[in-house]
N, C-alpha and C positions, 0 to 999 in steps of 0.2 A: 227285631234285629238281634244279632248275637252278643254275648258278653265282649267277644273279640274285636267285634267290630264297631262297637259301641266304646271300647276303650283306645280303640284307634282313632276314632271321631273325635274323641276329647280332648287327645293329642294335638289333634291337627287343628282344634279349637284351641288348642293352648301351647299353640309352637313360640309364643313370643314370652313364656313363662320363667323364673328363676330354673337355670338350670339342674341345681337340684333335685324340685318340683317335678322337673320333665325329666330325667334320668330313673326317677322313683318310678315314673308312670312309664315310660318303655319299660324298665323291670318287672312290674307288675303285667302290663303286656307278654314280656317273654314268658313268664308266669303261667299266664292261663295257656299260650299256645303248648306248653310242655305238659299241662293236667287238662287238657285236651277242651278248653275253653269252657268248661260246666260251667251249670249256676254258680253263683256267689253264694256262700254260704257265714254265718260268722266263722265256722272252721276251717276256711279255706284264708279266709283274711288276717285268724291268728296264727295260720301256718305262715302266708307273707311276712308274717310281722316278726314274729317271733324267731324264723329259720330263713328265708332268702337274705332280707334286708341285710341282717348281723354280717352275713355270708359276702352275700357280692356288693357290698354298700360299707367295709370294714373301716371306711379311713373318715367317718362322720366327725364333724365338733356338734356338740349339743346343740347349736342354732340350727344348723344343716338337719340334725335330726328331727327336728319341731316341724320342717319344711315338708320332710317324708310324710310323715304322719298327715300333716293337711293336703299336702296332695291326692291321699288317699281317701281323706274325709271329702273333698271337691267330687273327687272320682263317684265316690258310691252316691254321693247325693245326685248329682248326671244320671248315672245309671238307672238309682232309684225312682227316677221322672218316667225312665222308658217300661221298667219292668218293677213286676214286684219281687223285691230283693229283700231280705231280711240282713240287717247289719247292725252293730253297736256301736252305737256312740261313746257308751262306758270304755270299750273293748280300746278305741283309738286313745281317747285319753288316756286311759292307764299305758298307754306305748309310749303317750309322751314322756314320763315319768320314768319308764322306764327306760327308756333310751339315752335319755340324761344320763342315768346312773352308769349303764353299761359302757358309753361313749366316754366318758369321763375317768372310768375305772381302767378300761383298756389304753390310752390315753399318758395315764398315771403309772401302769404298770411296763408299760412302751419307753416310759422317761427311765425309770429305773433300772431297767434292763440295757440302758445305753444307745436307745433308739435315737437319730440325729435328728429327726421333722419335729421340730415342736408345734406346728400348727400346720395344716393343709387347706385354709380357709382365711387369708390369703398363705402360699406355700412358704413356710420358715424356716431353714436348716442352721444347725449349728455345727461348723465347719469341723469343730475339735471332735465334737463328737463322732460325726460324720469318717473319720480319719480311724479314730479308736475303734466305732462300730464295724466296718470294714476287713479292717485288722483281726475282727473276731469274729466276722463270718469267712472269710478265707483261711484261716488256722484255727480247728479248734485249741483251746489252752488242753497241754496235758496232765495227766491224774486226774480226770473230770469224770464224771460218770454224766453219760446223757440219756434223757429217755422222749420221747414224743408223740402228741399224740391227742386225744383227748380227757379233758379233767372234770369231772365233777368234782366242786366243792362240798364235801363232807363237816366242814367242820369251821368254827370264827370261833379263835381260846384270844382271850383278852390277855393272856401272855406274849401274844406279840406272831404268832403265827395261824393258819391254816391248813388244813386236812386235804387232799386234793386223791382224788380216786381217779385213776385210770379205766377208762370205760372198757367194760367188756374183760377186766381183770380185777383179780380180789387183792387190788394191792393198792398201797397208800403210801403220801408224799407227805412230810410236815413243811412249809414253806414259810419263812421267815419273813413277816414285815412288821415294820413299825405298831405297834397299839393303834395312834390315834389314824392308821389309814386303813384301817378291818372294819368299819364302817360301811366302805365301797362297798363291799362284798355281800354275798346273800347266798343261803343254801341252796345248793342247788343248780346254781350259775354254773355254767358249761364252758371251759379253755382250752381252744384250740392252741398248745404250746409246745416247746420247747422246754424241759428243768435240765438244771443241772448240778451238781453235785460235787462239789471237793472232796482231794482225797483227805480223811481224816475226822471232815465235818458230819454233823448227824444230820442237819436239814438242808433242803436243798433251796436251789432259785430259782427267778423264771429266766430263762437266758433268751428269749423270744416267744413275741405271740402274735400267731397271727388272726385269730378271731375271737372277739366274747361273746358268748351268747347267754339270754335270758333263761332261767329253768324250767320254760314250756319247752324250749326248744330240744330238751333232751329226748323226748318221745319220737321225734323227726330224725336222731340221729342213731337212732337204734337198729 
């Protein structure tokens, strides 16, 4: 039986699943039907992980992501029964780990940019913010300078900012946060965002973001 069809069986064995769970495994479904349903390979599973997920799975809280990740460990071990599949079990745990960190950090960076959801697990909004947020995506503020796009992180200065390189351009951001929340961050790590820039000021913000990705994921986005 096929990868494709064998992940659709699983589905259909586990339609009564945490939603999460089951939204992970449709994604991973649309997955193989777009890479044209090949073996399972470990480098097809740390492409899932590492590039879909972050992508069309962007609004996780850390529980939610723990859910993805065993969804996918349920999956390959199914699979693993019908066919001989080579997978890591390392490879999923270090996602959990990872996903934490990413989930939390995007999250974090969402709060301080003025983002109004503060949780999507049950849905939270805060009305004030919601108002202000709004306000700032219908007018930009003027003497701003905006740029967007994708960031690699170059750089964590214990002075209180980060290095942020435009992909696919030899140019750099210094980005202003706190000391004790440059911890989050990791080299490497890929921001799909928004900066921006006062007139005046030498470093800039994130004014929105809309995806974080792990630093496997930059080789997917090249």
């Amino acid at each position: 039986m096929s990868t494709i069809k064998l992940t659709q069986e699983f589905i259909n064995k586990n339609h009564r699943a945490d939603k999460t769970k089951r939204e992970a495994l449709e994604l991973f479904l649309r997955f193989l039907k777009v890479h044209g349903g090949q073996d399972i390979t470990p480098e097809m599973i740390d492409f899932f992980l590492a590039f879909w997920i972050p992508k069309y799975k962007n609004h996780l809280d850390e529980a939610q992501s723990l859910y993805v990740v065993q969804a996918i460990d349920d999956l390959m071990e199914y699979i693993s029964e019908q066919q001989d599949v080579a997978y890591s079990l390392e490879l999923l745990e270090l996602y959990k780990i990872e996903y934490a960190r990413l989930y939390k950090t995007k999250q974090m960076i969402a709060n301080l940019s003025g983002y109004p959801v503060i949780s999507y697990n049950p849905m939270v909004i805060n009305l004030n913010s919601y108002k202000a947020y709004k306000r700032k995506r219908d007018k930009k503020e003027g003497l701003c300078t905006y740029e967007a796009g994708h960031f690699v992180v170059q750089e964590i200065n214990k002075d209180g900012y980060i290095v942020l390189k435009k992909m696919a351009l030899n140019k750099f951001y210094k980005v202003s946060f706190r000391p004790k929340l440059l911890h989050h961050f990791k080299l490497g790590d890929v921001l799909h965002i928004t900066l921006k820039k006062k007139l005046f000021l030498l470093h800039w913000e994130i004014d929105d973001i809309i995806t974080y990705y792990p630093p496997k994921a930059l080789s997917y986005l090249c």
